[in-house]
Structures are given as C-alpha cells and as structure tokens.
Biopython code that builds the backbone (N, CA, C, O; Angstrom):
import numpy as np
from Bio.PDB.StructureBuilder import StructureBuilder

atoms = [
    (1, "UNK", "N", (-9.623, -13.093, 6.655)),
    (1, "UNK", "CA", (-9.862, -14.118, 5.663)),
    (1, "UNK", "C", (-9.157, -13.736, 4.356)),
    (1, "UNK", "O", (-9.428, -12.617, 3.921)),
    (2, "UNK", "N", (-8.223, -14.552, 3.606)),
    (2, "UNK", "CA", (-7.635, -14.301, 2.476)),
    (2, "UNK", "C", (-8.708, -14.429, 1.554)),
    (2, "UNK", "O", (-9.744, -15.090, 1.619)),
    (3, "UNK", "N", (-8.150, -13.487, 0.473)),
    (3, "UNK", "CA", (-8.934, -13.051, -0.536)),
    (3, "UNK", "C", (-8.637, -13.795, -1.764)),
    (3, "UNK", "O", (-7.441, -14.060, -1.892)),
    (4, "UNK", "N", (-9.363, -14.175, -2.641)),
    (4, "UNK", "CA", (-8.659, -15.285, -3.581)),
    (4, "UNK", "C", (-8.053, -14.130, -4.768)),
    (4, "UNK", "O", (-8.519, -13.003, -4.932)),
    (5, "UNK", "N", (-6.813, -14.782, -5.587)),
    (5, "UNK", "CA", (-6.737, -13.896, -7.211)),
    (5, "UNK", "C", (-7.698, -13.689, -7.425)),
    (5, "UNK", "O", (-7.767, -12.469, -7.277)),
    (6, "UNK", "N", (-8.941, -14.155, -7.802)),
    (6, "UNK", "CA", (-10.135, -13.329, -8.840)),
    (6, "UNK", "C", (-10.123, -11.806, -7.864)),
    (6, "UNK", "O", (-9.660, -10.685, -8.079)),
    (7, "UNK", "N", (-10.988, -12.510, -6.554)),
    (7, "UNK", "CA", (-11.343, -11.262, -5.853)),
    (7, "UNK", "C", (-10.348, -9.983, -5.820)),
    (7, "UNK", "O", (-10.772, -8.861, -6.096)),
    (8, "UNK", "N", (-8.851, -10.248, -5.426)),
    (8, "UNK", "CA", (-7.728, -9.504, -5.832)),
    (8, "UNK", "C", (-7.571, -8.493, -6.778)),
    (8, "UNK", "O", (-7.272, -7.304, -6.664)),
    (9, "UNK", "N", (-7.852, -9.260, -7.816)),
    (9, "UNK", "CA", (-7.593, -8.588, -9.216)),
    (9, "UNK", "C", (-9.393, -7.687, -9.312)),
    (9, "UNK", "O", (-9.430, -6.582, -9.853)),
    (10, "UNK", "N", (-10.170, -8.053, -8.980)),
    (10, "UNK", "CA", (-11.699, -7.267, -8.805)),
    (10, "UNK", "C", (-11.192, -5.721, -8.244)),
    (10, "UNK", "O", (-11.373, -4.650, -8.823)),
    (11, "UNK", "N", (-10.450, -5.968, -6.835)),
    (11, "UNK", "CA", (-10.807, -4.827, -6.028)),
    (11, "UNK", "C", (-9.386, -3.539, -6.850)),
    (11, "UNK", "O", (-9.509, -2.318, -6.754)),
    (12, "UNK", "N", (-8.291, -4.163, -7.513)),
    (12, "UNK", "CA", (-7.116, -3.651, -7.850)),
    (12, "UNK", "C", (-7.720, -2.640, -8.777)),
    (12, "UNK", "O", (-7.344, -1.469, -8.840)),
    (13, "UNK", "N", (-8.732, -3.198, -9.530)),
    (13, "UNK", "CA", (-9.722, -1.904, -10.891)),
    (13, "UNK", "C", (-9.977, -0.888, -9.930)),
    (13, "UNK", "O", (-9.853, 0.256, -10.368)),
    (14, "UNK", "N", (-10.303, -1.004, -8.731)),
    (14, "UNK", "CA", (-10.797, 0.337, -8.295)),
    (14, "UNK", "C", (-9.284, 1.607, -6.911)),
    (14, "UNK", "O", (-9.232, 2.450, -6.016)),
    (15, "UNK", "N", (-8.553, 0.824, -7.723)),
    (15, "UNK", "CA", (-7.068, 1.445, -7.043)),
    (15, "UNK", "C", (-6.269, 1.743, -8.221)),
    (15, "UNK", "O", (-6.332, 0.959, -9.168)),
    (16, "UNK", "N", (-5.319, 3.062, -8.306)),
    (16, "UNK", "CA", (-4.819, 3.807, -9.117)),
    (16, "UNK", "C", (-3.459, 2.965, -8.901)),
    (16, "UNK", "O", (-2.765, 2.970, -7.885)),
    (17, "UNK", "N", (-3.173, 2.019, -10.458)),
    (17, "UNK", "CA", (-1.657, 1.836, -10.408)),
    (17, "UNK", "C", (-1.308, 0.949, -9.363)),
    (17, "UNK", "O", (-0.128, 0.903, -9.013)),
    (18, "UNK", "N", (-2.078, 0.305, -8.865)),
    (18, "UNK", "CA", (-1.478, -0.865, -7.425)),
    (18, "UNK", "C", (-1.082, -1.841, -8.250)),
    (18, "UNK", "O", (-1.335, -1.753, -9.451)),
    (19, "UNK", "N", (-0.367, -2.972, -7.705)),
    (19, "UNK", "CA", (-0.730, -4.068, -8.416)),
    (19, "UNK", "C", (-0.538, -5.257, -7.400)),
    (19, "UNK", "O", (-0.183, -5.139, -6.227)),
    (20, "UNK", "N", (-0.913, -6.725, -8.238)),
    (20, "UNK", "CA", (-0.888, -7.937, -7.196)),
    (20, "UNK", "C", (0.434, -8.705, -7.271)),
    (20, "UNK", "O", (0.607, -9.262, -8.355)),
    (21, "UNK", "N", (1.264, -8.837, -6.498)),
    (21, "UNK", "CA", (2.171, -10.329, -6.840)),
    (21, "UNK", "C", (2.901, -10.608, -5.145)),
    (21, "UNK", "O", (2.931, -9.930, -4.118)),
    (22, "UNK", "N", (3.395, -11.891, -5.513)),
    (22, "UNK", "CA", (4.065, -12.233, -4.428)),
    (22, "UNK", "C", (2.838, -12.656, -2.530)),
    (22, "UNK", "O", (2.997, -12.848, -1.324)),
    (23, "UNK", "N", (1.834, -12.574, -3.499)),
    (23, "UNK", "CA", (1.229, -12.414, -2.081)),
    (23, "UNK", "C", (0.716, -11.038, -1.392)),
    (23, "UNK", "O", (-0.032, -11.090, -0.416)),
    (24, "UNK", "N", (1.081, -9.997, -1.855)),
    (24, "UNK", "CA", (0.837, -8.986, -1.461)),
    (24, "UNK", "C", (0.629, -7.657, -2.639)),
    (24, "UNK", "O", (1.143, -7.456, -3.740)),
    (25, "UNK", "N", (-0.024, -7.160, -2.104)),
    (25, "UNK", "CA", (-0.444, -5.613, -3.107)),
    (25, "UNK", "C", (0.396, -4.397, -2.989)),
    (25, "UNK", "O", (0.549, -3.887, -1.878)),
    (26, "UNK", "N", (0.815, -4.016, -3.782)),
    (26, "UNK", "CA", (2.326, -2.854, -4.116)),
    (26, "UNK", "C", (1.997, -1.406, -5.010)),
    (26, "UNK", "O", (0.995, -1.290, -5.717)),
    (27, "UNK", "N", (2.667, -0.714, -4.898)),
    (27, "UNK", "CA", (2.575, 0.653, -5.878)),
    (27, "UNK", "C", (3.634, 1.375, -5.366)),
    (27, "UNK", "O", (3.993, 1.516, -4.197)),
    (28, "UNK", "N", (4.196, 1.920, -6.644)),
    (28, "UNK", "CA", (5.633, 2.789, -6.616)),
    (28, "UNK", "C", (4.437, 4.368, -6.852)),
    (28, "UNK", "O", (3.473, 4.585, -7.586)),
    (29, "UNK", "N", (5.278, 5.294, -5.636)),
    (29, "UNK", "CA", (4.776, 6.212, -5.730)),
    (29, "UNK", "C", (5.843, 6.885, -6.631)),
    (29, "UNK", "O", (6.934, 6.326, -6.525)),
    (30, "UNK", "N", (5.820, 8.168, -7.682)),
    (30, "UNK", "CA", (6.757, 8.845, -8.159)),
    (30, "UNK", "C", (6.579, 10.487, -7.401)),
    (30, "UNK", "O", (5.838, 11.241, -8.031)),
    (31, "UNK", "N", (7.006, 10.872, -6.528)),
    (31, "UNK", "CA", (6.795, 12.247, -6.218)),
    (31, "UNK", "C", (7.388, 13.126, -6.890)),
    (31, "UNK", "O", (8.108, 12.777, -7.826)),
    (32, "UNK", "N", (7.215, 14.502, -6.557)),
    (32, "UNK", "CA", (8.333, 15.546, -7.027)),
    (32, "UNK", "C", (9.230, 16.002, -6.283)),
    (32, "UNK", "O", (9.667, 17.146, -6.407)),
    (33, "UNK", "N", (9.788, 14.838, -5.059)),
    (33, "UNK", "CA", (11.122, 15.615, -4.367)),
    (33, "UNK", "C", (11.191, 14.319, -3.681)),
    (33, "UNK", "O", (10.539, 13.311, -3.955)),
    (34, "UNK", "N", (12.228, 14.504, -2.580)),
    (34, "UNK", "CA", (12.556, 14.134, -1.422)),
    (34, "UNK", "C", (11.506, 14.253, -0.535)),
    (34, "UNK", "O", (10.797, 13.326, -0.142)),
    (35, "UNK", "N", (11.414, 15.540, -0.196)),
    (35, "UNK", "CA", (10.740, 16.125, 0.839)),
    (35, "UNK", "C", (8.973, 15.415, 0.975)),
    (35, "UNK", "O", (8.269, 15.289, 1.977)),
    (36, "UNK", "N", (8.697, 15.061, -0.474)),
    (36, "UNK", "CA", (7.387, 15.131, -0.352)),
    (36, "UNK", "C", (6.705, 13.626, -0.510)),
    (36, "UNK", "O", (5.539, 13.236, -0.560)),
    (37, "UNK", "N", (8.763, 12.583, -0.595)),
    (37, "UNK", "CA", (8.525, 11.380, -0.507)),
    (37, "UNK", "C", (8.318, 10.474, 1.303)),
    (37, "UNK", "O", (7.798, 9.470, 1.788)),
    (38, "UNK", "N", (9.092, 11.620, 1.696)),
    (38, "UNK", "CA", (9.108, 11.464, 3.372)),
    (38, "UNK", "C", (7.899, 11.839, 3.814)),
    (38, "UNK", "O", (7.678, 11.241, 4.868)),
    (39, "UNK", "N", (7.001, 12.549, 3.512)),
    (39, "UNK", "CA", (5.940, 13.331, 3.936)),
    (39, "UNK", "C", (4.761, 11.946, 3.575)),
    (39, "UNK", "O", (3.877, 11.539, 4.329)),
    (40, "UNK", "N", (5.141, 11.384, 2.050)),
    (40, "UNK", "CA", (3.773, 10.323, 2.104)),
    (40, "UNK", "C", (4.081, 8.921, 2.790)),
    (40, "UNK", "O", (3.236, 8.038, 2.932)),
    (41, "UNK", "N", (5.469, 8.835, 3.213)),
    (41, "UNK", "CA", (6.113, 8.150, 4.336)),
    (41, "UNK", "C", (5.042, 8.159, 5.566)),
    (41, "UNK", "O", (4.246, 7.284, 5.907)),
    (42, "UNK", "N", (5.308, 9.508, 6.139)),
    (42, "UNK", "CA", (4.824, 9.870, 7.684)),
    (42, "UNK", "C", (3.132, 9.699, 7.403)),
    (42, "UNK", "O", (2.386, 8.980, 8.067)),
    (43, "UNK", "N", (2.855, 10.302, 6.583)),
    (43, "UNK", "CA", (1.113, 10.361, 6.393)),
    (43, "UNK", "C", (0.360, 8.547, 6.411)),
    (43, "UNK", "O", (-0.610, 8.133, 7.047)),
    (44, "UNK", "N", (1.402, 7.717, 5.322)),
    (44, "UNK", "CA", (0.839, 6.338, 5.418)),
    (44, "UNK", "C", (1.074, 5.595, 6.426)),
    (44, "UNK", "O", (0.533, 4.520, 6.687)),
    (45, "UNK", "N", (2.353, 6.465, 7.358)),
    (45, "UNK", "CA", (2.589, 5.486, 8.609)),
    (45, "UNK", "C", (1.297, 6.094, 9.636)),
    (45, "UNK", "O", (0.875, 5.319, 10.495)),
    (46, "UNK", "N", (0.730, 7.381, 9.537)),
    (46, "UNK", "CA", (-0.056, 7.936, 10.582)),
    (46, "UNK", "C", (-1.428, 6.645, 10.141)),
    (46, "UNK", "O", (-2.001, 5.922, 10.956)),
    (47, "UNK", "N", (-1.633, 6.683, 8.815)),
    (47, "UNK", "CA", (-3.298, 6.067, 8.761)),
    (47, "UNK", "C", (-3.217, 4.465, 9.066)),
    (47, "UNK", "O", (-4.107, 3.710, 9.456)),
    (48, "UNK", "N", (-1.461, 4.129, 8.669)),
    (48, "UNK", "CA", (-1.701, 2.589, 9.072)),
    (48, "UNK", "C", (-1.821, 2.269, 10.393)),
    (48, "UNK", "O", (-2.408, 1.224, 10.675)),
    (49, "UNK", "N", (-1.176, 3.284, 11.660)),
    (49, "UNK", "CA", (-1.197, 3.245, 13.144)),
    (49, "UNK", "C", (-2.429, 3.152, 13.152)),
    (49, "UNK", "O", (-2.825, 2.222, 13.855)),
    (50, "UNK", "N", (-3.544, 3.985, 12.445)),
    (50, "UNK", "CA", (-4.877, 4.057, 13.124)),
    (50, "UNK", "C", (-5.310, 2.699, 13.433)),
    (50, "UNK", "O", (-5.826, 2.341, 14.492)),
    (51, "UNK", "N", (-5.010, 1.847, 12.236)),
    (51, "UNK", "CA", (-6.258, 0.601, 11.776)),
    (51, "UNK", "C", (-5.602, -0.374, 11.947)),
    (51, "UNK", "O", (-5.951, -1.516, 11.650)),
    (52, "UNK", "N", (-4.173, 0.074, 12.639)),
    (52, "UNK", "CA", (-3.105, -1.432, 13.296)),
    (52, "UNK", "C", (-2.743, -2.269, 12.225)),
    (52, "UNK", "O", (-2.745, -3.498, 12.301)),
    (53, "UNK", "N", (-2.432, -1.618, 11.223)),
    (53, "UNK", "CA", (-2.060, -2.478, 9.929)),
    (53, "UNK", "C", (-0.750, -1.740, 9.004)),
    (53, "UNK", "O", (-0.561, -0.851, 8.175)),
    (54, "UNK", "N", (0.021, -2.847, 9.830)),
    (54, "UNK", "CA", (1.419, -1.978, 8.690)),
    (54, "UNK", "C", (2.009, -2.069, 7.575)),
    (54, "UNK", "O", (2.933, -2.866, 7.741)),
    (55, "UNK", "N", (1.995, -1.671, 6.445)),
    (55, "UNK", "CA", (3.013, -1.824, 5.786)),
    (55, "UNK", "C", (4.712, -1.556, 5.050)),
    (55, "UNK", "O", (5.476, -0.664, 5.420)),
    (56, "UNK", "N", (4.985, -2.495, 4.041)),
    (56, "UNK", "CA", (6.359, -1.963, 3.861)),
    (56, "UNK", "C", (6.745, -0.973, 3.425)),
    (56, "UNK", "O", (5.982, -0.663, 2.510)),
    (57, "UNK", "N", (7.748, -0.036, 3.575)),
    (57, "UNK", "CA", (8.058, 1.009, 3.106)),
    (57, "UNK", "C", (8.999, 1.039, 2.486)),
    (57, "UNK", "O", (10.004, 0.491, 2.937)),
    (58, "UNK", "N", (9.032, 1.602, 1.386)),
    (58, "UNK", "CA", (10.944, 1.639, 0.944)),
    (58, "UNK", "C", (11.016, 3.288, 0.301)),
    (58, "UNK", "O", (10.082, 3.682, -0.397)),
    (59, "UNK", "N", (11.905, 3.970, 0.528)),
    (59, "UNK", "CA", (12.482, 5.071, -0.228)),
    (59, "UNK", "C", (13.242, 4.531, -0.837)),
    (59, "UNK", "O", (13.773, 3.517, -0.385)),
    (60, "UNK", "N", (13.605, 5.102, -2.271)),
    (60, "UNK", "CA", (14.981, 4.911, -2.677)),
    (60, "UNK", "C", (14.801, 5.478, -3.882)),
    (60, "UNK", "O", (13.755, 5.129, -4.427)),
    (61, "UNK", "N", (15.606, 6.392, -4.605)),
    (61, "UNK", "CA", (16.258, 7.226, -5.376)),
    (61, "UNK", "C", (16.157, 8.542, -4.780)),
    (61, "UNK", "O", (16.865, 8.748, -3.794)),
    (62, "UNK", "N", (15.470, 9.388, -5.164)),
    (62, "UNK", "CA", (15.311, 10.839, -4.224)),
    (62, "UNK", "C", (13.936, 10.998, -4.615)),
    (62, "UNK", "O", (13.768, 12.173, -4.288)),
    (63, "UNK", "N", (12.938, 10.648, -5.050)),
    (63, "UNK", "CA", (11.432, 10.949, -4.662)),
    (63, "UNK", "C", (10.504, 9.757, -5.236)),
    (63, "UNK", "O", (9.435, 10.051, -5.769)),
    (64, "UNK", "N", (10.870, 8.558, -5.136)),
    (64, "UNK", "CA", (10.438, 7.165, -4.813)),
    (64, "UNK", "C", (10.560, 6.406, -4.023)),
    (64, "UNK", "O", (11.545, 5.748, -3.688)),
    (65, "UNK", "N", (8.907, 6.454, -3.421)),
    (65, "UNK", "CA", (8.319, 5.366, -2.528)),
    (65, "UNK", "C", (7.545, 4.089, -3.034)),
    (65, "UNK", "O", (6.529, 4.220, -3.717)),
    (66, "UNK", "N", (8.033, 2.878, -2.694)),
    (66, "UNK", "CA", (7.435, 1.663, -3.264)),
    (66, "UNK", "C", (6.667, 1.399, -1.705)),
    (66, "UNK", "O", (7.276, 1.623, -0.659)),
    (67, "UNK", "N", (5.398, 0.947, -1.732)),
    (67, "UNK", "CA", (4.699, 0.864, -0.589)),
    (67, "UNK", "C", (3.814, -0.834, -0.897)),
    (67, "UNK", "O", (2.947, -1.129, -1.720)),
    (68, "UNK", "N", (4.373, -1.500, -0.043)),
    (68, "UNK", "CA", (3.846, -3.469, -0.276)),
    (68, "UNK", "C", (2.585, -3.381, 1.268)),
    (68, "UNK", "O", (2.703, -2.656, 2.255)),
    (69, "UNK", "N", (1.575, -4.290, 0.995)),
    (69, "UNK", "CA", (0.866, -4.083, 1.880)),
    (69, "UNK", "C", (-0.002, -5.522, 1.536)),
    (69, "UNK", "O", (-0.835, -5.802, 0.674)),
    (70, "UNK", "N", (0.808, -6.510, 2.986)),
    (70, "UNK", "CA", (-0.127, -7.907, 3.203)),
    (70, "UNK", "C", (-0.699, -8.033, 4.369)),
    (70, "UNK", "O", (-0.689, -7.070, 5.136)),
    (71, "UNK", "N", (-1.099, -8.828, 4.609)),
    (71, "UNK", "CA", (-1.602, -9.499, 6.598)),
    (71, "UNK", "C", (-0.523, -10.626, 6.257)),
    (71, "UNK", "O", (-0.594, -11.603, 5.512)),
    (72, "UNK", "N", (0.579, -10.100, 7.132)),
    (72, "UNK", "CA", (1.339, -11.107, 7.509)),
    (72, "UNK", "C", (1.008, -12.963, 8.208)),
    (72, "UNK", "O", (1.497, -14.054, 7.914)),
    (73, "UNK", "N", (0.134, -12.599, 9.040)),
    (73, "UNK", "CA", (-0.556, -13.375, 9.803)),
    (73, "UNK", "C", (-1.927, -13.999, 9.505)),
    (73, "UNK", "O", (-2.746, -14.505, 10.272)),
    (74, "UNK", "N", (-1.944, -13.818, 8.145)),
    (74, "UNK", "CA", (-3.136, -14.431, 7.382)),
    (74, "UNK", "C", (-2.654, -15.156, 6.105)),
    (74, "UNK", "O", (-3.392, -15.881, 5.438)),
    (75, "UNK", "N", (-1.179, -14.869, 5.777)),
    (75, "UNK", "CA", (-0.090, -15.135, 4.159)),
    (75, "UNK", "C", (-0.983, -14.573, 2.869)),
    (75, "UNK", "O", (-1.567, -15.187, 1.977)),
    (76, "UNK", "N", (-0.873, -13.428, 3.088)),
    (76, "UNK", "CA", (-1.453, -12.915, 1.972)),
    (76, "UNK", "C", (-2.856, -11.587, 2.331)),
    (76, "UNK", "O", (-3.423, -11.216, 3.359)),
    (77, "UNK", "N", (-2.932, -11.301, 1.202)),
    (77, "UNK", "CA", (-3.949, -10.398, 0.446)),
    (77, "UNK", "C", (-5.984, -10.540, 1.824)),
    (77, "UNK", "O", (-6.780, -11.478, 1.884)),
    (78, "UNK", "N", (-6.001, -9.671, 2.308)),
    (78, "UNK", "CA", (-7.225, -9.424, 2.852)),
    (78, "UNK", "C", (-7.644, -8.171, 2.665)),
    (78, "UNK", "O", (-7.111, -7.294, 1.984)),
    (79, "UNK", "N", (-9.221, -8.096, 3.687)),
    (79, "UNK", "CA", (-9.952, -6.768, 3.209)),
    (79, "UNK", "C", (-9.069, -5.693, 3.665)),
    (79, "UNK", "O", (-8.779, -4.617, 3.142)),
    (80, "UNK", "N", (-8.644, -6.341, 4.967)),
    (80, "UNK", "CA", (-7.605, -4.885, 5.880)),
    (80, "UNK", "C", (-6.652, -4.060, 5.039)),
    (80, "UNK", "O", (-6.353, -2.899, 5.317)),
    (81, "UNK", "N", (-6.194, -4.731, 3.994)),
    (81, "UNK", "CA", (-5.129, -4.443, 2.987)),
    (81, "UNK", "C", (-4.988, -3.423, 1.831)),
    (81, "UNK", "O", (-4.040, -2.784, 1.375)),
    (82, "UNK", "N", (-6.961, -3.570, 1.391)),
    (82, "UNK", "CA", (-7.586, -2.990, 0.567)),
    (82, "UNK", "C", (-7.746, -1.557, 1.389)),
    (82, "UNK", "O", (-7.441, -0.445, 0.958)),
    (83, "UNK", "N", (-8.221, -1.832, 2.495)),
    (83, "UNK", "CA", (-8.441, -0.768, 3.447)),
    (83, "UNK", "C", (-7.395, 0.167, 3.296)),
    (83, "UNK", "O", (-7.430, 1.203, 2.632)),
    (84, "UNK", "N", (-6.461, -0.282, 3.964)),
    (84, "UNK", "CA", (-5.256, 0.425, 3.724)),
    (84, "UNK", "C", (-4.558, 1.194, 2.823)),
    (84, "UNK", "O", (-3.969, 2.252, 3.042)),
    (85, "UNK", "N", (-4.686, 0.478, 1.613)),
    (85, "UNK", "CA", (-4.342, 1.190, 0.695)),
    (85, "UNK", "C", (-5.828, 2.156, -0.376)),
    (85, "UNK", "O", (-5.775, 2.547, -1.542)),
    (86, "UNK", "N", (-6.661, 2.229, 0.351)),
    (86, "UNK", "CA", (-7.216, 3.167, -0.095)),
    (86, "UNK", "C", (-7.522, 4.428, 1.308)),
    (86, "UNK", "O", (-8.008, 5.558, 1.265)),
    (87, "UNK", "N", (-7.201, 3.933, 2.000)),
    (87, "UNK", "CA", (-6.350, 5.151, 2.569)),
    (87, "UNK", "C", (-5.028, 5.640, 2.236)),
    (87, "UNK", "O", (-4.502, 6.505, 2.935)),
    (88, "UNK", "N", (-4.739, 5.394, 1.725)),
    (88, "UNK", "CA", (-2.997, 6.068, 1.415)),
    (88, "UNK", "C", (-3.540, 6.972, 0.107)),
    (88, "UNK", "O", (-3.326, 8.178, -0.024)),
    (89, "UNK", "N", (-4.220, 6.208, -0.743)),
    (89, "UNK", "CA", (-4.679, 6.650, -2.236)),
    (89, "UNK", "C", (-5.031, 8.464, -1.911)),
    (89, "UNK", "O", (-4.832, 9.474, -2.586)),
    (90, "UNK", "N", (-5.585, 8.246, -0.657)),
    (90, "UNK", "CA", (-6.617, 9.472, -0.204)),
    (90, "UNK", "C", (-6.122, 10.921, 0.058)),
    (90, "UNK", "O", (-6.547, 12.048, -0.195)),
    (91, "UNK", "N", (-4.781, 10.269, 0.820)),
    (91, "UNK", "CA", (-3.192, 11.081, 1.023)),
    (91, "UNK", "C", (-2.393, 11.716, 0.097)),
    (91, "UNK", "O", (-1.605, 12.584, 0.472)),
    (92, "UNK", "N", (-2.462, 11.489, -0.736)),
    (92, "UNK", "CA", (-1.420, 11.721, -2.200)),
    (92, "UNK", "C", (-1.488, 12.888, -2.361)),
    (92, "UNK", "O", (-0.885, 13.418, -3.294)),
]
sb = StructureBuilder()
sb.init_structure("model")
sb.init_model(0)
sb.init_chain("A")
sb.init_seg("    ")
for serial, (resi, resn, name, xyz) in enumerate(atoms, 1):
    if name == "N":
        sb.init_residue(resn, " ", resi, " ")
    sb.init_atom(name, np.array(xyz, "f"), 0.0, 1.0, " ", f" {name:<3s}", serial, name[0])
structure = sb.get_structure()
C-alpha cells in the first residue's frame, strides 16, 4: 500500500539524511574509500535479498554511493521501503 507525502515525510525524521522525491526515498552515502563503498554495496545487496526488495545502486566518484529505494510495482514509497532502508542505516 503506498504511503502518502505526509506519512513519507513522518517516517524520513526517523532516518539519517534520506530524503523523499521522485517517488522514491534516496541517500548519498560519503565513505572513506573505494573499498568501503563496494563493501556497503555487497552488505545492502545481502539485506535487500533477504526481504526480496531491491534497490538502486549507483557508485560513482571513488567513495560515493547514492542508494534510491521504491516498490516498483506499487509506483512509489511503501512500508517495505522504510524497511529497507533502515536496514542499510544498521550496516554503515
């Protein structure tokens, strides 16, 4: 079930630095390497396999990860999403 903006913007207070647009919930990770941008790569791909919920990944410069996370199949923002990204939060 999609989640409306209010609710959106409710659950985003209790996530470090996410934010809402486009339909979907985002956060640029800044690491301190390469090495340790690939590593929160593999770790968010291990917790999203668990709960069958994937999201986008992007590397790009040498230790930035931008990580987008919707239900494709719902157009937009749900609980699974929230889920998700407070599993990743957990990883860091």
């Amino acid at each position: 079930m999609l989640l409306s903006s209010d609710e959106i913007n409710n659950k985003l207070k209790n996530l470090n630095e996410w934010s809402y647009e486009n339909n979907s919930i985002h956060k640029l990770f800044v690491l301190k390497d390469f090495s340790s941008a690939l590593a929160l790569v593999v770790r968010a791909g291990i917790e999203a396999e668990k709960i069958d919920h994937h999201p986008d990944i992007f590397i790009h410069s040498w230790n930035k990860c931008k990580i987008t996370i919707s239900t494709h199949s719902a157009g937009g923002v749900t609980e699974k999403d929230f889920l998700l990204a407070g599993l990743i939060e957990k990883i860091k």
